[in-house]
TORVEXMAR-39121 format. One line per 2 residues: their letters; for each residue x, y, z of N, C-alpha, C. Coordinates in nm, 2 decimals, always signed. Atoms other than C-alpha are relative to their C-alpha. Layout:
% TORVEXMAR-39121
a) X:Y:Z:X:Y:Z:X:Y:Z ~ ...;
END
This chain:
% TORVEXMAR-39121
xx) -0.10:+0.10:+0.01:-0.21:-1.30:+0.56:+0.12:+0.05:-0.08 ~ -0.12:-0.02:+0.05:+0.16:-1.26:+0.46:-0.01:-0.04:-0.12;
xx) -0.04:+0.04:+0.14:+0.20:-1.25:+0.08:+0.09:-0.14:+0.01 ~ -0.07:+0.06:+0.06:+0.44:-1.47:+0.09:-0.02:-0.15:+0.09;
xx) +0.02:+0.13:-0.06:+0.35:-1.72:+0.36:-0.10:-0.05:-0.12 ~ +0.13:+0.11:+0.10:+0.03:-1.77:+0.09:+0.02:-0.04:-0.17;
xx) -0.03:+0.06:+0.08:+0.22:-1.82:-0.20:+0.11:-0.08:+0.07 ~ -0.04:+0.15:-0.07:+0.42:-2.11:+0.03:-0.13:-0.11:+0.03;
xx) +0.10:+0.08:+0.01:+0.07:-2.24:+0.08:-0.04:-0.02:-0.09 ~ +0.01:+0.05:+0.11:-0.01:-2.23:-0.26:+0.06:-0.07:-0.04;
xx) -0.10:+0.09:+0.08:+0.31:-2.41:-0.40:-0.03:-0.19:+0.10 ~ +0.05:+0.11:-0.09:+0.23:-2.65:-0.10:-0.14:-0.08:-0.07;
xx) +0.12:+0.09:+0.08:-0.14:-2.73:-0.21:+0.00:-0.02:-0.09 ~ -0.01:+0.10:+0.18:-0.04:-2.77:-0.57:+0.08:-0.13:+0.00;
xx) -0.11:+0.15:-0.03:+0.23:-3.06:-0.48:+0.07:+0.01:-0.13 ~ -0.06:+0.03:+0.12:+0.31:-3.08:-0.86:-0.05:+0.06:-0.13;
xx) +0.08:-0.11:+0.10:+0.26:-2.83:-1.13:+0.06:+0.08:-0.03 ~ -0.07:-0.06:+0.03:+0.37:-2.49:-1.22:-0.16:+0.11:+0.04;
xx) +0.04:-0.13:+0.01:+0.26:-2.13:-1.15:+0.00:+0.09:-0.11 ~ -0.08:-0.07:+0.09:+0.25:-1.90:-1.41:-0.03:+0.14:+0.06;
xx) +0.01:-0.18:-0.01:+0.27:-1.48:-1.44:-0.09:+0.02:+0.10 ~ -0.03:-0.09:-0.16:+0.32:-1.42:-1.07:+0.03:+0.16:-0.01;
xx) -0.06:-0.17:-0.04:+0.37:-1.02:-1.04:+0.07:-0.01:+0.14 ~ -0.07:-0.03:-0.16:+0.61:-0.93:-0.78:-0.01:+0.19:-0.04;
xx) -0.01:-0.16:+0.00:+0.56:-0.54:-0.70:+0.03:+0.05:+0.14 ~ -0.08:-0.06:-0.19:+0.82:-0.36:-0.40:+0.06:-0.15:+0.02;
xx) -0.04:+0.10:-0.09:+0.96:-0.70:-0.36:-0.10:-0.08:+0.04 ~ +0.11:+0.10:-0.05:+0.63:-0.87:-0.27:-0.11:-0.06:-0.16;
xx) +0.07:+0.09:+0.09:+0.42:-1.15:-0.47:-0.14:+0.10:-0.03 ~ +0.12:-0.02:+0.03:+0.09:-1.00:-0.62:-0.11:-0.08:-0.02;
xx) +0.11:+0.14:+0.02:-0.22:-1.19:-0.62:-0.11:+0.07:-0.04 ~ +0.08:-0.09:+0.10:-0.44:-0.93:-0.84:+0.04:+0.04:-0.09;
xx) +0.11:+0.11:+0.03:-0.46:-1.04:-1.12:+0.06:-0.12:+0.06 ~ -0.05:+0.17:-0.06:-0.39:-1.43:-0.95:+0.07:+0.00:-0.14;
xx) -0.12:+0.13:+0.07:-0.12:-1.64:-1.10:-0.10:-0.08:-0.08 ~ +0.07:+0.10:+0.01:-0.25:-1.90:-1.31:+0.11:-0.12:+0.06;
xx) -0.05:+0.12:-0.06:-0.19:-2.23:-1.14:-0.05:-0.16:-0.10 ~ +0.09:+0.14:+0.04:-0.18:-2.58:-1.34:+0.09:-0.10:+0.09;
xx) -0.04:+0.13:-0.09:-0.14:-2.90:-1.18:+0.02:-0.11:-0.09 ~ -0.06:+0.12:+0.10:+0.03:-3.19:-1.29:-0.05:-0.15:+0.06;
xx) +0.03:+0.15:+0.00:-0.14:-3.53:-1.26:+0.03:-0.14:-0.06 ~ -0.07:+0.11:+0.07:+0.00:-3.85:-1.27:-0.12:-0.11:-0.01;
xx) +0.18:+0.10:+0.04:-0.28:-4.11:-1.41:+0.06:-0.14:+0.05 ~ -0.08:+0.13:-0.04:-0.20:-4.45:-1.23:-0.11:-0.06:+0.11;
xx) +0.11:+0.06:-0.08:-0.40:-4.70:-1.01:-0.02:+0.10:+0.15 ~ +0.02:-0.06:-0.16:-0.54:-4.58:-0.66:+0.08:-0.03:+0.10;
xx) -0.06:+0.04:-0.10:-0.35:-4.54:-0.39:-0.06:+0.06:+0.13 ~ +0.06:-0.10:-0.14:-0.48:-4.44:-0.02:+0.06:+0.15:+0.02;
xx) -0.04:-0.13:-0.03:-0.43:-4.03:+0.02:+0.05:-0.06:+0.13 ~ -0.05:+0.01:-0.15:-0.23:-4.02:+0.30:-0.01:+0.15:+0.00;
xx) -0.02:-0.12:-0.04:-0.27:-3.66:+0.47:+0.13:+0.03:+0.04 ~ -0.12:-0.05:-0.07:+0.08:-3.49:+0.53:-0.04:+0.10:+0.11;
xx) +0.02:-0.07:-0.14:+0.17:-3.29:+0.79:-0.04:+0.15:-0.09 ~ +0.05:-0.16:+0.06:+0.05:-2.88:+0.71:+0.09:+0.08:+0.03;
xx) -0.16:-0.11:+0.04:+0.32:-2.63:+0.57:+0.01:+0.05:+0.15 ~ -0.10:-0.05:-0.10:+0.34:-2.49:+0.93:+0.07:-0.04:+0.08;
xx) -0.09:+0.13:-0.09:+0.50:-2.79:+1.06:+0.15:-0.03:-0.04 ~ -0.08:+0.02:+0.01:+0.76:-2.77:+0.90:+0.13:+0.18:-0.01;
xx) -0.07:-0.14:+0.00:+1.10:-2.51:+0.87:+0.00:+0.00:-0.17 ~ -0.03:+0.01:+0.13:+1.14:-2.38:+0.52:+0.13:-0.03:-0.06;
xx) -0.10:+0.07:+0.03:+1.35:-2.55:+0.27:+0.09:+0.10:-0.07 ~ -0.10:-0.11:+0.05:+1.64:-2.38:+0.10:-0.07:+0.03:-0.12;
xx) +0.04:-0.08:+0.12:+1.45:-2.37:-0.26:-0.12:+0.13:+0.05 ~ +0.17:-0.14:-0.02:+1.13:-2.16:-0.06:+0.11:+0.11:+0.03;
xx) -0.08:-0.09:-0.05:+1.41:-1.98:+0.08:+0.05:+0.09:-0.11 ~ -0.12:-0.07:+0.15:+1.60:-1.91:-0.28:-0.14:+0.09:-0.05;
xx) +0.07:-0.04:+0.08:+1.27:-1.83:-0.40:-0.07:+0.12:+0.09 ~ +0.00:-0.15:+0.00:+1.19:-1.56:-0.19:+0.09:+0.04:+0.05;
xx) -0.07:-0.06:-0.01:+1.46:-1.42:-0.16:+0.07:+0.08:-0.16 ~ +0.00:-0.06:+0.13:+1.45:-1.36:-0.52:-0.12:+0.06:+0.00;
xx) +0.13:-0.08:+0.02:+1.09:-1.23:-0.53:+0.11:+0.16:+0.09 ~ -0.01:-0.17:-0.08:+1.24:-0.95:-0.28:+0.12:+0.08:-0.05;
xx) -0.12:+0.00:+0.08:+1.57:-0.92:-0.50:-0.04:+0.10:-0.14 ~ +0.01:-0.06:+0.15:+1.35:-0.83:-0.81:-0.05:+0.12:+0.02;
xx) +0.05:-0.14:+0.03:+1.19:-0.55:-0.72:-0.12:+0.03:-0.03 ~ +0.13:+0.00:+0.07:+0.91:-0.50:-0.97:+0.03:-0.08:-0.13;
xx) +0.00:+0.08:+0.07:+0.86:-0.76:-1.20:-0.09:-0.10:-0.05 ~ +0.09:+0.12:+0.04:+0.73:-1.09:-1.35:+0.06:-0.11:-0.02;
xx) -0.10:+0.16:-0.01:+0.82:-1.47:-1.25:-0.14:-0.03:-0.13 ~ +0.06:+0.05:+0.09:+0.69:-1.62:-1.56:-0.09:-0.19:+0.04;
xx) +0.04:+0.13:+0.00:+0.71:-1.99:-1.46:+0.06:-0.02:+0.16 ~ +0.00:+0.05:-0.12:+0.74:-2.14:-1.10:+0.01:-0.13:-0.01;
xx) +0.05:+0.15:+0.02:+0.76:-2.53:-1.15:+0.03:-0.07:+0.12 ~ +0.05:+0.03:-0.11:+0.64:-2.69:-0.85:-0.01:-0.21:+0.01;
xx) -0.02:+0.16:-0.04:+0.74:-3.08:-0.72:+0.00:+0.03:+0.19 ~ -0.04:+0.08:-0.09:+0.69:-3.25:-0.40:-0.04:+0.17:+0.08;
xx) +0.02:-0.11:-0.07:+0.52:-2.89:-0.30:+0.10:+0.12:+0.04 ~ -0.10:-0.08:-0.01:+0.84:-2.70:-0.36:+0.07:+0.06:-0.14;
xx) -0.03:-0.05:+0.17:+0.95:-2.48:-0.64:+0.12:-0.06:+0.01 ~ -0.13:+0.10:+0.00:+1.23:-2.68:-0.81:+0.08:+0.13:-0.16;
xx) -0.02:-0.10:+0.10:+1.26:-2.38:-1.13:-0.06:+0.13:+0.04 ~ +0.01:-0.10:+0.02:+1.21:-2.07:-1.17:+0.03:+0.10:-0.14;
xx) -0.04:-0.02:+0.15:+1.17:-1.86:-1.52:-0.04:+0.18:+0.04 ~ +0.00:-0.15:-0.09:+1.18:-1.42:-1.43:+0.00:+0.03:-0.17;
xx) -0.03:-0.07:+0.14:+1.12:-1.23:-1.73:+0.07:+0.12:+0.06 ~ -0.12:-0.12:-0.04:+1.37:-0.96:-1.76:-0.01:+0.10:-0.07;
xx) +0.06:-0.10:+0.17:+1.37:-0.61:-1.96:+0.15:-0.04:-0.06 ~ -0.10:+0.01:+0.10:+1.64:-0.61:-2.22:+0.11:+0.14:+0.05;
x) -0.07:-0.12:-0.01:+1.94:-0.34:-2.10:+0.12:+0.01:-0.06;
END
């Protein structure tokens, strides 16, 4: 699987949360060691899950788009934070070296 389609499926199955210390190495995502992933829960009465449609139903949106187009921008590096709404990164935090 495409690195990068499966961190769009990740940001997808988290819906709401953040990624942390993602590696990107050559331009592509690393997933050895994994990201940690937390999820953000809102505590509130039940409501019926409704199933959405599945990431390949749809086109990607401009933030998946910003965001990789920065993973392939950095080169070699480290996204620190990813913060993830509505299954779409809405931040991004890149550690940088000092030059």
């Amino acid at each position: 699987m495409n690195l990068s389609v499966a961190l769009l499926e990740l940001l997808h199955d988290l819906g709401f949360g953040r990624v942390e210390d993602l590696s990107v190495r050559d331009g592509q995502t690393v997933f050895d060691p994994p990201p940690r992933v937390v999820a953000t829960l809102k505590m509130q009465a039940e409501t019926p899950a409704c199933e959405g449609p599945q990431l390949r139903d749809f086109s990607l949106k401009q933030s998946a788009v910003l965001l990789l187009l920065l993973i392939r921008q950095m080169g070699d590096g480290k996204i620190r934070v990813i913060q993830v709404r509505h299954g779409l990164p809405v931040t991004v935090e890149v550690e940088r070296p000092v030059v």
